[in-house]
N, CA, C and O atoms as a GROMACS GRO file, in nm:
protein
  508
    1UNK      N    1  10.674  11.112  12.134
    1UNK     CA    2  10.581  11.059  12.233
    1UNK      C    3  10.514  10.933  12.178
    1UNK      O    4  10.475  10.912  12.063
    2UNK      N    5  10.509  10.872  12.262
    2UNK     CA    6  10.441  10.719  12.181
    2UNK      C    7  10.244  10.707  12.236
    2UNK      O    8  10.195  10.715  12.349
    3UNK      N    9  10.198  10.694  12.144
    3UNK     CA   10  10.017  10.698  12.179
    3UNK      C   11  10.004  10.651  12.277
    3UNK      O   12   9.922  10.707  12.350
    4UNK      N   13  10.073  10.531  12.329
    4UNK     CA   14  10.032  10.409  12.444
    4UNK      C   15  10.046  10.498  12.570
    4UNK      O   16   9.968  10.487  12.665
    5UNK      N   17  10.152  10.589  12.567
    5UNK     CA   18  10.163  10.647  12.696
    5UNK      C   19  10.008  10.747  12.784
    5UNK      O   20   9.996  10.784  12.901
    6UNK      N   21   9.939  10.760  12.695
    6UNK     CA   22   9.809  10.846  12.726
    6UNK      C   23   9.689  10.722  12.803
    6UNK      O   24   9.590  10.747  12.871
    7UNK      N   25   9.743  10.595  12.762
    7UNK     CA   26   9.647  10.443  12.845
    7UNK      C   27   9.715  10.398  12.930
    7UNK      O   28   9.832  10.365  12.909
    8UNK      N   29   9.642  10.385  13.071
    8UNK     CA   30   9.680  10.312  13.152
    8UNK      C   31   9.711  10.194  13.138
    8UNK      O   32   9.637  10.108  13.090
    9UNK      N   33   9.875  10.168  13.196
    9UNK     CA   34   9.882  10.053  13.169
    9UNK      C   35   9.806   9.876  13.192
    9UNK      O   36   9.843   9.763  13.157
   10UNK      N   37   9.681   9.933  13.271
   10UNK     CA   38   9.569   9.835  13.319
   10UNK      C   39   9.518   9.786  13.175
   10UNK      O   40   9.511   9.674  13.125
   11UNK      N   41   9.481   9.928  13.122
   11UNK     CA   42   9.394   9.931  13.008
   11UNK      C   43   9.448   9.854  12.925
   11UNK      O   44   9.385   9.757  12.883
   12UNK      N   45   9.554   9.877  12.890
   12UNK     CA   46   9.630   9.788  12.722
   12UNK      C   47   9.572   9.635  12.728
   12UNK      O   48   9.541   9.561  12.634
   13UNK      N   49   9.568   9.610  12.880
   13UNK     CA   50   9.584   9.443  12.867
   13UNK      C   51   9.460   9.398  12.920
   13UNK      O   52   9.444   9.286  12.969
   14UNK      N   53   9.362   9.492  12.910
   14UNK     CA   54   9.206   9.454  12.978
   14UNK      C   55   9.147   9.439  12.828
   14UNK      O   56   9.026   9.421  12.813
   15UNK      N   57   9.236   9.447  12.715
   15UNK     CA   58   9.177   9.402  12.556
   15UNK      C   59   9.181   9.295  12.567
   15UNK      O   60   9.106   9.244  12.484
   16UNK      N   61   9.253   9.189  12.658
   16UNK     CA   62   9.266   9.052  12.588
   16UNK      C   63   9.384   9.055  12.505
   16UNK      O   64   9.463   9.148  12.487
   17UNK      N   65   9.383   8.903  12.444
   17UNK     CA   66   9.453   8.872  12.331
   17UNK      C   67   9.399   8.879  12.210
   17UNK      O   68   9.286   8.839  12.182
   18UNK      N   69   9.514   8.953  12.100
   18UNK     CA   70   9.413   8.972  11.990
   18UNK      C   71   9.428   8.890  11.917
   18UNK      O   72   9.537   8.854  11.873
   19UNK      N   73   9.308   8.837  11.885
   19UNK     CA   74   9.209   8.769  11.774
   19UNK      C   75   9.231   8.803  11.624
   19UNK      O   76   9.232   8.924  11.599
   20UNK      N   77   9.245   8.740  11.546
   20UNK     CA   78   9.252   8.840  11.416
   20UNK      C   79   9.102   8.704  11.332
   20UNK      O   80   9.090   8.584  11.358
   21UNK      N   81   9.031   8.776  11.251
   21UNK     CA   82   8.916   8.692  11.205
   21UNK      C   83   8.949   8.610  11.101
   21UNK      O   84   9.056   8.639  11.046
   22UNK      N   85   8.878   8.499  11.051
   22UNK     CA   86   8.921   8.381  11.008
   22UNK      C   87   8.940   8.475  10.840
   22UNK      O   88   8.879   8.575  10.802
   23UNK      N   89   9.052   8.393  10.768
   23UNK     CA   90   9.083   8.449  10.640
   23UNK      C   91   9.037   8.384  10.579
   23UNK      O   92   9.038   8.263  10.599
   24UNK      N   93   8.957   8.461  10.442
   24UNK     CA   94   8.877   8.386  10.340
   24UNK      C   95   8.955   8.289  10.319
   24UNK      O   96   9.053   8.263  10.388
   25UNK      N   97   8.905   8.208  10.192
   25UNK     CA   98   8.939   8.115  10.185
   25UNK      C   99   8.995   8.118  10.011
   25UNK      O  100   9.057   8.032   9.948
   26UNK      N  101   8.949   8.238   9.975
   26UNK     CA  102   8.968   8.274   9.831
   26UNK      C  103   9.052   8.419   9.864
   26UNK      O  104   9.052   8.484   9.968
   27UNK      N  105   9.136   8.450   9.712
   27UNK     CA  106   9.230   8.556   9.701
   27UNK      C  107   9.119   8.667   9.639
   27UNK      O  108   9.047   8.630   9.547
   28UNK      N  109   9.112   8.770   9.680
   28UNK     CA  110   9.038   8.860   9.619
   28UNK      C  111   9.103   8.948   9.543
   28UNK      O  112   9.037   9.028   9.476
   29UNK      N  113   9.247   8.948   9.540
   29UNK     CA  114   9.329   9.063   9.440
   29UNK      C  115   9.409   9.017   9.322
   29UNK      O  116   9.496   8.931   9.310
   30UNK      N  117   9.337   9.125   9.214
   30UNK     CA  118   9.368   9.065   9.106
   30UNK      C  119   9.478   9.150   9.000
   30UNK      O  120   9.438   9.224   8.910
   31UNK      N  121   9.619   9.125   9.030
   31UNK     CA  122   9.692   9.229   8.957
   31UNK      C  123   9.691   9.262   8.787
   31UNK      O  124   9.733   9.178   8.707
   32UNK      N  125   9.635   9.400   8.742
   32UNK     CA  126   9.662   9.384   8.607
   32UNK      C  127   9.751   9.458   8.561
   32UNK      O  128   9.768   9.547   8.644
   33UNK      N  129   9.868   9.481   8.413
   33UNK     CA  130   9.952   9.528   8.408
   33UNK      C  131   9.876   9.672   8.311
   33UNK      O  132   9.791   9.659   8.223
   34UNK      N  133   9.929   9.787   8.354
   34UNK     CA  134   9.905   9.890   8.243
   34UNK      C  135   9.899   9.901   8.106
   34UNK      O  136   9.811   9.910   8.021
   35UNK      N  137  10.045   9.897   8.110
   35UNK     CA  138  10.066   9.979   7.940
   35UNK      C  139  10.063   9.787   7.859
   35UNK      O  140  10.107   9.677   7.893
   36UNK      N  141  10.002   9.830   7.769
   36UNK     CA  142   9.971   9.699   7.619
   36UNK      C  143   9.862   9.594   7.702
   36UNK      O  144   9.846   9.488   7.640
   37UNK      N  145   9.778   9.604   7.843
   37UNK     CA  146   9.701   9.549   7.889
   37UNK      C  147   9.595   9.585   7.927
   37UNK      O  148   9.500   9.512   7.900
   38UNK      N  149   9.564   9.735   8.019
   38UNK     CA  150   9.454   9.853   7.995
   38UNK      C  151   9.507   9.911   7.920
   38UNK      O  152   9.432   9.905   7.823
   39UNK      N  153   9.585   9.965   7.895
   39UNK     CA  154   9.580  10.093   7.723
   39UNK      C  155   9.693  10.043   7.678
   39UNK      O  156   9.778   9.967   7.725
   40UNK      N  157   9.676  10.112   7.560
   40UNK     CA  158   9.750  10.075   7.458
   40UNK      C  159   9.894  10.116   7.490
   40UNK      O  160   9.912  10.183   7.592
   41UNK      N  161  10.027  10.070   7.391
   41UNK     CA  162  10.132  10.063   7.478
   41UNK      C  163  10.174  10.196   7.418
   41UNK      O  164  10.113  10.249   7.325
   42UNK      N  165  10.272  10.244   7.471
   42UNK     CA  166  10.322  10.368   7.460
   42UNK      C  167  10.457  10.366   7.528
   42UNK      O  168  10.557  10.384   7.458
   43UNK      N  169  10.468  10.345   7.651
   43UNK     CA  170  10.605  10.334   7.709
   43UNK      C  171  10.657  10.194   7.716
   43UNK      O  172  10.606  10.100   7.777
   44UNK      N  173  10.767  10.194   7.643
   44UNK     CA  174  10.911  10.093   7.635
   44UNK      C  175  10.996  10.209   7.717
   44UNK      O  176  10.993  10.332   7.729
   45UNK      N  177  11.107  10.049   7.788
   45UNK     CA  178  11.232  10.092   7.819
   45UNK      C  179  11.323  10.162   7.717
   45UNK      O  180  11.436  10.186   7.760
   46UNK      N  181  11.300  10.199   7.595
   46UNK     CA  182  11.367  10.303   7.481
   46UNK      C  183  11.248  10.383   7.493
   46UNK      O  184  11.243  10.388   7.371
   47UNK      N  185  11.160  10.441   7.524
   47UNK     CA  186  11.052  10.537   7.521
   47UNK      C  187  11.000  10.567   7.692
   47UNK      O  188  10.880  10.569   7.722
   48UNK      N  189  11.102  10.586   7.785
   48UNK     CA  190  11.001  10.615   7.869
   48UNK      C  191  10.911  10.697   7.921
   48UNK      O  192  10.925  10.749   8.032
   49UNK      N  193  10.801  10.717   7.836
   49UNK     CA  194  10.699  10.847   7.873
   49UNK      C  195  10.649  10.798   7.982
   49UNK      O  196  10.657  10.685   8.031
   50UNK      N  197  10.560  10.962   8.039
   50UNK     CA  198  10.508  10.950   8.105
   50UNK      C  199  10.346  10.954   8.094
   50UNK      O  200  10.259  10.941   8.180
   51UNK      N  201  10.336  10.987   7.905
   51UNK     CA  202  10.188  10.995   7.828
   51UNK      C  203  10.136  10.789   7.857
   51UNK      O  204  10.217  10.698   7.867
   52UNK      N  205  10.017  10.778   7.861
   52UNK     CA  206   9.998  10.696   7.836
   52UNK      C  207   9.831  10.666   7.748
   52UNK      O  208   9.731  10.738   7.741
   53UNK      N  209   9.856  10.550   7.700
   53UNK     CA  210   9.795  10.557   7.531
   53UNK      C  211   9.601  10.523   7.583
   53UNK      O  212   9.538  10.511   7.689
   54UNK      N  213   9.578  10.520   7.463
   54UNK     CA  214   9.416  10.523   7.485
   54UNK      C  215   9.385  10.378   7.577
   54UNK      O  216   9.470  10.289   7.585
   55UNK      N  217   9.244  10.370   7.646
   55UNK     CA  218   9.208  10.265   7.676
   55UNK      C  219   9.186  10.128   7.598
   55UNK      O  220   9.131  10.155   7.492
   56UNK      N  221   9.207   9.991   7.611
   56UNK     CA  222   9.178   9.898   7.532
   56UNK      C  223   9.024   9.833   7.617
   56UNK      O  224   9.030   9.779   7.727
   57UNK      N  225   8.911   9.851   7.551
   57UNK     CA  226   8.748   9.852   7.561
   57UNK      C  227   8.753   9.722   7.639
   57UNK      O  228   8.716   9.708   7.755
   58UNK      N  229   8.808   9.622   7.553
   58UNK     CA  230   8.770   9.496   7.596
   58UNK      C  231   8.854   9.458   7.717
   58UNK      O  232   8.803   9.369   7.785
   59UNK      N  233   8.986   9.513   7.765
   59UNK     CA  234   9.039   9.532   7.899
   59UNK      C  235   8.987   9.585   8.039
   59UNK      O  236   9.028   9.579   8.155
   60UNK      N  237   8.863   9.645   7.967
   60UNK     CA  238   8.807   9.767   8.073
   60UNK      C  239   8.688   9.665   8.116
   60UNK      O  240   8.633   9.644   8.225
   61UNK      N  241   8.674   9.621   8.009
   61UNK     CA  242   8.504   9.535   8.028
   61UNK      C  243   8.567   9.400   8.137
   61UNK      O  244   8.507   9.342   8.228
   62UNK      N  245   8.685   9.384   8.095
   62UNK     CA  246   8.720   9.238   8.184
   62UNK      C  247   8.742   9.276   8.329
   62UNK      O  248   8.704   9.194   8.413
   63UNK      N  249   8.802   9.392   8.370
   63UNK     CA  250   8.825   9.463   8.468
   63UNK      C  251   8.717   9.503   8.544
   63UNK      O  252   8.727   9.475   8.663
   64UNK      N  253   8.591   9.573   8.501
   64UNK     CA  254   8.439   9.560   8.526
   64UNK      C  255   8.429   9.423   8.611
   64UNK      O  256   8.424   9.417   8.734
   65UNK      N  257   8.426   9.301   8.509
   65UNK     CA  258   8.404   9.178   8.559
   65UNK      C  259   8.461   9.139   8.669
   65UNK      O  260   8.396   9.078   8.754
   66UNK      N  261   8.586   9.168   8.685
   66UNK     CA  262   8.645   9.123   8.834
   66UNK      C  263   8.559   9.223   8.952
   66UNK      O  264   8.456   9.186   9.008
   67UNK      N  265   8.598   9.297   8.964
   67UNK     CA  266   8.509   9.411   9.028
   67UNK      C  267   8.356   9.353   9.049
   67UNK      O  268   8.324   9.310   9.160
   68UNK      N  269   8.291   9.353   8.972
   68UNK     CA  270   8.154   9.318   8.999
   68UNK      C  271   8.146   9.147   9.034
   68UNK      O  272   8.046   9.089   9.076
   69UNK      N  273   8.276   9.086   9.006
   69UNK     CA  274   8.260   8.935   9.080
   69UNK      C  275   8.349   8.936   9.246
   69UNK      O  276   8.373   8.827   9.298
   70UNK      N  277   8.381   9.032   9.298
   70UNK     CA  278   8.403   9.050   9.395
   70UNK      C  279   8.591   9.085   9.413
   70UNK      O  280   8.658   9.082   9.517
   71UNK      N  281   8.626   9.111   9.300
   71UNK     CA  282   8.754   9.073   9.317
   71UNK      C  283   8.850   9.240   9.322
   71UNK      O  284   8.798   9.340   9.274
   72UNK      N  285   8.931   9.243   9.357
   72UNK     CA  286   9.029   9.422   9.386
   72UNK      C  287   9.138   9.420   9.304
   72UNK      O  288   9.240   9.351   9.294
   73UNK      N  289   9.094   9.501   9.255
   73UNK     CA  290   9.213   9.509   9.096
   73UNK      C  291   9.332   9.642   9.165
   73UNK      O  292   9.314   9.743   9.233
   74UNK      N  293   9.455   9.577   9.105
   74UNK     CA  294   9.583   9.666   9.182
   74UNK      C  295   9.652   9.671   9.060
   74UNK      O  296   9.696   9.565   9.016
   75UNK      N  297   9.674   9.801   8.983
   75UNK     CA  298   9.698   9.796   8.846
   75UNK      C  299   9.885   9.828   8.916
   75UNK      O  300   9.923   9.901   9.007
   76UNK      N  301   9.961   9.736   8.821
   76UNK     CA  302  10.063   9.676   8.822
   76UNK      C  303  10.180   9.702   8.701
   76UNK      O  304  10.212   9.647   8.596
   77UNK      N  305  10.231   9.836   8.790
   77UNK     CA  306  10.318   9.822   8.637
   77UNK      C  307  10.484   9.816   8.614
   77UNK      O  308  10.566   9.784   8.700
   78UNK      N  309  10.512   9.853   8.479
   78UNK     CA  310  10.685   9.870   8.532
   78UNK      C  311  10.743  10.018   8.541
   78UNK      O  312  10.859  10.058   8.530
   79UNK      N  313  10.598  10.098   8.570
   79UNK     CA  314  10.662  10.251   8.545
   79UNK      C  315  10.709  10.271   8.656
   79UNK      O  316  10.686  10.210   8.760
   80UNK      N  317  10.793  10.381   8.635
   80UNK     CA  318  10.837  10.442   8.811
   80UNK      C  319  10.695  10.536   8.896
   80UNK      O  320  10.581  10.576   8.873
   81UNK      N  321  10.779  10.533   8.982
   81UNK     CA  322  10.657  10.613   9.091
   81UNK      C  323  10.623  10.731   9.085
   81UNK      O  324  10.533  10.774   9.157
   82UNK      N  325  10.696  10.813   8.990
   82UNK     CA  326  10.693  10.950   8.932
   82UNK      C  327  10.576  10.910   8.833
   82UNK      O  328  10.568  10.991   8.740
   83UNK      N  329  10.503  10.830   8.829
   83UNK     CA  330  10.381  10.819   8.692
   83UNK      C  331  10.271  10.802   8.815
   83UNK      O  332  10.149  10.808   8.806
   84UNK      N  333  10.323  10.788   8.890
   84UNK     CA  334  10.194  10.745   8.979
   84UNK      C  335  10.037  10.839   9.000
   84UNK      O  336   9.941  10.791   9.059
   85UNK      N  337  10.037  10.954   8.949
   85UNK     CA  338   9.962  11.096   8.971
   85UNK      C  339   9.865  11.047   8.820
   85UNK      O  340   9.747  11.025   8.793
   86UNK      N  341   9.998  11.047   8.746
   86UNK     CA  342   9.922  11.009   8.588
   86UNK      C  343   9.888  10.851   8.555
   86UNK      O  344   9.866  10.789   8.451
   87UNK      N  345   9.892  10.827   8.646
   87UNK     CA  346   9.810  10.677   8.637
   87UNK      C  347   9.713  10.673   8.681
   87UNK      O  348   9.616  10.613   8.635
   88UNK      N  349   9.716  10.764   8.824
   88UNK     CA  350   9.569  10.757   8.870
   88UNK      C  351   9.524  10.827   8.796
   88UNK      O  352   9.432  10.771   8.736
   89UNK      N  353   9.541  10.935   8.761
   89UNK     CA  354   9.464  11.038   8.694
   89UNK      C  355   9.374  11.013   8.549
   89UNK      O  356   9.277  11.073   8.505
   90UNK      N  357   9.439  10.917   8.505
   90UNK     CA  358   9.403  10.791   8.397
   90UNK      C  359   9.319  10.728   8.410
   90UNK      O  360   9.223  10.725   8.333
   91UNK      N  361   9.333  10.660   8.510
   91UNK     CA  362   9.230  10.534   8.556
   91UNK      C  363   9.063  10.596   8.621
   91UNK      O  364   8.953  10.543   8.605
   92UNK      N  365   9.097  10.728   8.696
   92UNK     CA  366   9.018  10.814   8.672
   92UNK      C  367   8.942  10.862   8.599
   92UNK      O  368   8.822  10.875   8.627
   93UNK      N  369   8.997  10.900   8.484
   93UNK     CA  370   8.956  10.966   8.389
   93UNK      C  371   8.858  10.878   8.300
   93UNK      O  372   8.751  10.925   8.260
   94UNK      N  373   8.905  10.736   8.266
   94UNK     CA  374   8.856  10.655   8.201
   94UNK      C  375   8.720  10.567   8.285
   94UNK      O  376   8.633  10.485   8.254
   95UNK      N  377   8.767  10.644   8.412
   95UNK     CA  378   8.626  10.532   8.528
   95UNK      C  379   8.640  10.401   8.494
   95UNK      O  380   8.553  10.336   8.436
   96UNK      N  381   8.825  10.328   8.554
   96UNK     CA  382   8.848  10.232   8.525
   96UNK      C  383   8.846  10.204   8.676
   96UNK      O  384   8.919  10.276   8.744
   97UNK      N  385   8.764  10.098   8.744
   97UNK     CA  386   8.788  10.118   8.930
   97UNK      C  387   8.912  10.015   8.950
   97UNK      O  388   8.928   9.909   8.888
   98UNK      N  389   8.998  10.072   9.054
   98UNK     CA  390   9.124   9.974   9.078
   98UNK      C  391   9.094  10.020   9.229
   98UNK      O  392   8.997  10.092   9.256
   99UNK      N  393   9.196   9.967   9.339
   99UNK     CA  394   9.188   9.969   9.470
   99UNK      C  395   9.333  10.012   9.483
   99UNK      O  396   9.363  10.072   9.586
  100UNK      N  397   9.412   9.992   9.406
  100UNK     CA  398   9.580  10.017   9.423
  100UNK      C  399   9.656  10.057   9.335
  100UNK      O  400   9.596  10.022   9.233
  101UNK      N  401   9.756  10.110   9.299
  101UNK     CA  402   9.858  10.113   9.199
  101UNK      C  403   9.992  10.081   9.262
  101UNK      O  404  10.024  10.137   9.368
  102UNK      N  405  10.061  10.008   9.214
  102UNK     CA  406  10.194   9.946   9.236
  102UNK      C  407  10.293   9.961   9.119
  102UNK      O  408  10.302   9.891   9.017
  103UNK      N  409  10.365  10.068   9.158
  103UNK     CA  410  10.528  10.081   9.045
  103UNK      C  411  10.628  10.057   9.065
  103UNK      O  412  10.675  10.077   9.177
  104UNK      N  413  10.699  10.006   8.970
  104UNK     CA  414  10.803   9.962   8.979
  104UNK      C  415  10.811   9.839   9.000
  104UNK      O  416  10.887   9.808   9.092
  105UNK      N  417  10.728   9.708   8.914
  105UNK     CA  418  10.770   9.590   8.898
  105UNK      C  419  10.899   9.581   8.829
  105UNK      O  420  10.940   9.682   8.773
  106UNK      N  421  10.976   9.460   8.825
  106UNK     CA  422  11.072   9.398   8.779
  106UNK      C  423  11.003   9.414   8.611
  106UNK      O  424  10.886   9.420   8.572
  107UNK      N  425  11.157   9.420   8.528
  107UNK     CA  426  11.098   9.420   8.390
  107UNK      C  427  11.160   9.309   8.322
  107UNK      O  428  11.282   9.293   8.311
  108UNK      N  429  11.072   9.235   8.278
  108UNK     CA  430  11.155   9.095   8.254
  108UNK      C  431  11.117   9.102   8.054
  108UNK      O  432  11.056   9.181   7.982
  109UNK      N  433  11.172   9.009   8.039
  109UNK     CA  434  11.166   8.992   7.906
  109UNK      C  435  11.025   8.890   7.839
  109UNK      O  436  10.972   8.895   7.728
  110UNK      N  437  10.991   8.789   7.975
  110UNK     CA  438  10.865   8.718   7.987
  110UNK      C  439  10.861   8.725   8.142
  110UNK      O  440  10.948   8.764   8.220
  111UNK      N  441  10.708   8.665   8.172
  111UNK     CA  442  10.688   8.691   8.330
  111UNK      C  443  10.645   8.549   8.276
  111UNK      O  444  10.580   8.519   8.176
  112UNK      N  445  10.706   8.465   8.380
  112UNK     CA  446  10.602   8.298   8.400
  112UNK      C  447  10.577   8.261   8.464
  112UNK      O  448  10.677   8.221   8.523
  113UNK      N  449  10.454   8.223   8.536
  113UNK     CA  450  10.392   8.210   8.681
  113UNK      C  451  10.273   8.128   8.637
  113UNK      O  452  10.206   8.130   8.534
  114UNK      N  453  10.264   8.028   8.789
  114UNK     CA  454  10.149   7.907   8.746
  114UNK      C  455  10.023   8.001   8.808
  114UNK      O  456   9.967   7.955   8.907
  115UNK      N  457   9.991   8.090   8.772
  115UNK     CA  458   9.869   8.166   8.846
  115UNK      C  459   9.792   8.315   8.728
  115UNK      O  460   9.694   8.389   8.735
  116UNK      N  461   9.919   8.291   8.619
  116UNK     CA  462   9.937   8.379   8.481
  116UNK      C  463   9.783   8.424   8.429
  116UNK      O  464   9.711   8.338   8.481
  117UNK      N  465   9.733   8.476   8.384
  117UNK     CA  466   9.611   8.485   8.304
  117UNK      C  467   9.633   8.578   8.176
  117UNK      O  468   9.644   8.697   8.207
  118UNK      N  469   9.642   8.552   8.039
  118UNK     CA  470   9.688   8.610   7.941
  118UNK      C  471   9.570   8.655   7.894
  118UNK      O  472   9.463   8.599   7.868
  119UNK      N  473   9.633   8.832   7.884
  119UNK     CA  474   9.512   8.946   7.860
  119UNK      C  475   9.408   8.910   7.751
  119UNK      O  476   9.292   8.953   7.740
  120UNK      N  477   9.486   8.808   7.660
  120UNK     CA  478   9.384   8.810   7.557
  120UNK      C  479   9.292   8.705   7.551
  120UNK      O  480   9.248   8.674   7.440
  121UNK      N  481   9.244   8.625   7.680
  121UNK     CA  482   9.153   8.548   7.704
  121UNK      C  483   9.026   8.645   7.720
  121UNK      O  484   9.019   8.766   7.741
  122UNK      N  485   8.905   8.523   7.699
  122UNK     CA  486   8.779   8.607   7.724
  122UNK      C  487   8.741   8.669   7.876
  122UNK      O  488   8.661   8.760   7.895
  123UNK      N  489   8.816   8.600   7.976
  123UNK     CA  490   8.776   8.637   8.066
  123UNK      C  491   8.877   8.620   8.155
  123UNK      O  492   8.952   8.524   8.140
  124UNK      N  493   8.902   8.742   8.298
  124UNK     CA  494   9.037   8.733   8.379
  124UNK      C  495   9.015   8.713   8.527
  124UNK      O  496   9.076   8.737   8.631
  125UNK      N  497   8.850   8.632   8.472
  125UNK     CA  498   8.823   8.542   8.630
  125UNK      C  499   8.967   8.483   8.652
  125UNK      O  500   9.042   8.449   8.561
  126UNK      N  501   8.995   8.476   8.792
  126UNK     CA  502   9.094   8.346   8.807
  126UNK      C  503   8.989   8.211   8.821
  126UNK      O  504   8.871   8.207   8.855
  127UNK      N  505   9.086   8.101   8.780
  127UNK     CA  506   9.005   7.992   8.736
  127UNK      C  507   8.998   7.901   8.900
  127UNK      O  508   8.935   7.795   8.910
   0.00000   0.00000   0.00000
């Protein structure tokens, strides 16, 4: 059964045309990668656990910072989607705030992108 069928067909089109509201003007999402970027590394493609290693302090504090500068952290990794329970459950645990988890990035040997921010800067404002 399709929802629409319960509205008169008067109704659907007495909405108007839809409007969608003007889009910031800034990106608010800020992808960070898991393992060797919030915690410590533990899973390689020769190791693929599903344990993952302690928090790294000064990762957590930069992650804070986006968050409290307005920005939605979508932790980004190359695990499969079978980690997905124990990632949240992680990020949880550690009261690390993210808005998303995404598995199963591409696993490259380097990632190079003009938009990059390397973990070991002081800060993962985008500039």
């Amino acid at each position: 059964m399709i929802i629409t069928e319960n509205i008169k067909e008067s109704e659907q089109w007495e909405r108007g045309k839809f409007k969608p509201k003007p889009l910031g003007a800034v990106l608010i999402w800020v992808g960070v990668d898991l393992d060797g970027t919030l915690a410590t590394p533990l899973w390689t493609p020769d190791n693929p656990t599903s344990e993952i290693g302690d928090p790294i302090p000064s990762a957590i504090k930069k992650v804070q910072e986006l968050v409290d500068h307005g920005y939605k952290v979508i932790v980004h990794t190359s695990r499969p989607w079978t980690d997905y329970q124990v990632i949240e459950q992680w990020l949880v645990h550690y009261g690390i705030p993210f808005k998303e988890i995404q598995c199963g990035k591409p696993l490259y040997a380097a990632y190079v992108d003009d938009r990059a921010v390397h973990a070991e800067e002081s800060s993962w404002l985008p500039r």
